[in-house]
C-alpha positions in Angstrom: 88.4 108.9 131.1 87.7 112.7 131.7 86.6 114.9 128.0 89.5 116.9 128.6 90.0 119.7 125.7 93.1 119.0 123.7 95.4 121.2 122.2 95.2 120.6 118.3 99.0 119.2 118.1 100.2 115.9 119.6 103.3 115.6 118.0 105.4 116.4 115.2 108.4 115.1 113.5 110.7 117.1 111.4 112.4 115.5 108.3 115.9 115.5 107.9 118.7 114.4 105.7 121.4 114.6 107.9 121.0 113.9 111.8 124.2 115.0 113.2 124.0 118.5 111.1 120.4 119.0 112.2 120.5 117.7 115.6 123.4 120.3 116.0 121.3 123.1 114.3 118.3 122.4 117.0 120.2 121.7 119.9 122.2 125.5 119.3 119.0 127.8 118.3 116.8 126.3 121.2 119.4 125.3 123.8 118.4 122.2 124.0 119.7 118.7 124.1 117.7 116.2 122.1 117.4 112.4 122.8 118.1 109.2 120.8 115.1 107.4 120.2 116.3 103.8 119.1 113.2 101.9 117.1 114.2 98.1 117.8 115.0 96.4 114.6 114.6 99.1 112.1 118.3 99.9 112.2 117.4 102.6 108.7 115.4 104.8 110.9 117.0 107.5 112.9 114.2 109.5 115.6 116.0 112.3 117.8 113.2 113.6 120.6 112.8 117.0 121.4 112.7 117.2 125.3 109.0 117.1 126.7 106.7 115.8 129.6 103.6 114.2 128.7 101.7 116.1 131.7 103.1 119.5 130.4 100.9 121.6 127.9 102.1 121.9 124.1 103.6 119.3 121.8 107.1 117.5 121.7 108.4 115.4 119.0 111.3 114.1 117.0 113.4 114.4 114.6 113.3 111.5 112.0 115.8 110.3 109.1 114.3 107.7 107.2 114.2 106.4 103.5 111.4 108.1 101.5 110.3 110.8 103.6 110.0 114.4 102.2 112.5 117.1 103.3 112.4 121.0 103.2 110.0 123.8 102.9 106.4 123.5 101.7 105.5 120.6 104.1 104.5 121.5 107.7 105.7 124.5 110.0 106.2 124.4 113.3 106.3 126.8 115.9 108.4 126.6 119.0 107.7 128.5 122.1 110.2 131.1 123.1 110.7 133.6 125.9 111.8 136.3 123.2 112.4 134.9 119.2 114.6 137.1 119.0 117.3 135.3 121.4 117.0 132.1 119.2 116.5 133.5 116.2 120.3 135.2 116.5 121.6 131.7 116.9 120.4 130.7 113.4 123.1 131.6 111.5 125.5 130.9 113.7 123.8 127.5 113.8 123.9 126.6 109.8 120.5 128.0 108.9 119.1 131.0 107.8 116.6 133.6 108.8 113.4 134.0 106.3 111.3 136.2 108.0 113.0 138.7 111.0 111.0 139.0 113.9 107.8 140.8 113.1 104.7 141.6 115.5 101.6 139.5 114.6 99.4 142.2 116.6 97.9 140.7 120.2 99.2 137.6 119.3 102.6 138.2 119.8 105.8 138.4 117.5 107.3 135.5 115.5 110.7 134.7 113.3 110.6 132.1 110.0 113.8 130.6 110.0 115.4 127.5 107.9 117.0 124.9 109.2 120.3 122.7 108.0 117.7 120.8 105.8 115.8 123.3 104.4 112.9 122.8 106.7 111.1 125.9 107.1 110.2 126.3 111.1 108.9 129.2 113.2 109.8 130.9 116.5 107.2 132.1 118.7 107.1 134.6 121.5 104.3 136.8 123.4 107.4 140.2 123.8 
């Protein structure tokens, strides 16, 4: 196998309460369309997958409902990759969630939004413009 240099994030998952609502909320701010992942036999776990190819740079991930896990702010953030966060980050209201931090320049790295989702999960918008 090649000693290829990785990016630092394989995947994530996103805790949620309520899969419909948040599925809904993700699928309008990104314009997306997320996948069911069925887990055989584990009929108490919900997974939703973010569309992604393996061979592409970046992470993908899901979105998972399951007894125990944590949901809302103060666990992980993630950032998705936009063209301009300020095109997704209108959608957020619209979408059931709410805007945290407006789109603000982080100097050569770009500009980002914090934005909430349905759940209360605390996620961040990306863009280079």
């Amino acid at each position: 196998m090649e000693n290829k240099k990785m990016n630092p994030v394989g995947w994530f998952e996103i805790y949620v309460n309520d899969m419909d609502r948040a599925t809904g909320f993700y699928e309008k701010v990104l314009n997306i369309k997320l996948q069911d992942m069925p887990m055989p036999g584990d009929q108490s776990l919900q997974m939703r997958a973010f569309p992604g190819e393996m061979d592409n740079a970046g992470a993908s991930g899901t979105l998972v409902k399951m007894e125990g896990a944590n949901v809302g702010a103060g666990g992980t953030m993630i950032y998705f990759v936009c063209e301009d966060c300020a095109v997704e980050e209108s959608r957020v209201v619209a979408a059931g969630g709410k805007i945290c931090q407006p789109k603000m320049s982080i100097g050569e790295y770009g500009f980002c939004s914090i934005v909430s989702d349905t759940e209360g999960n605390a996620i961040g918008l990306h863009s280079m413009k």
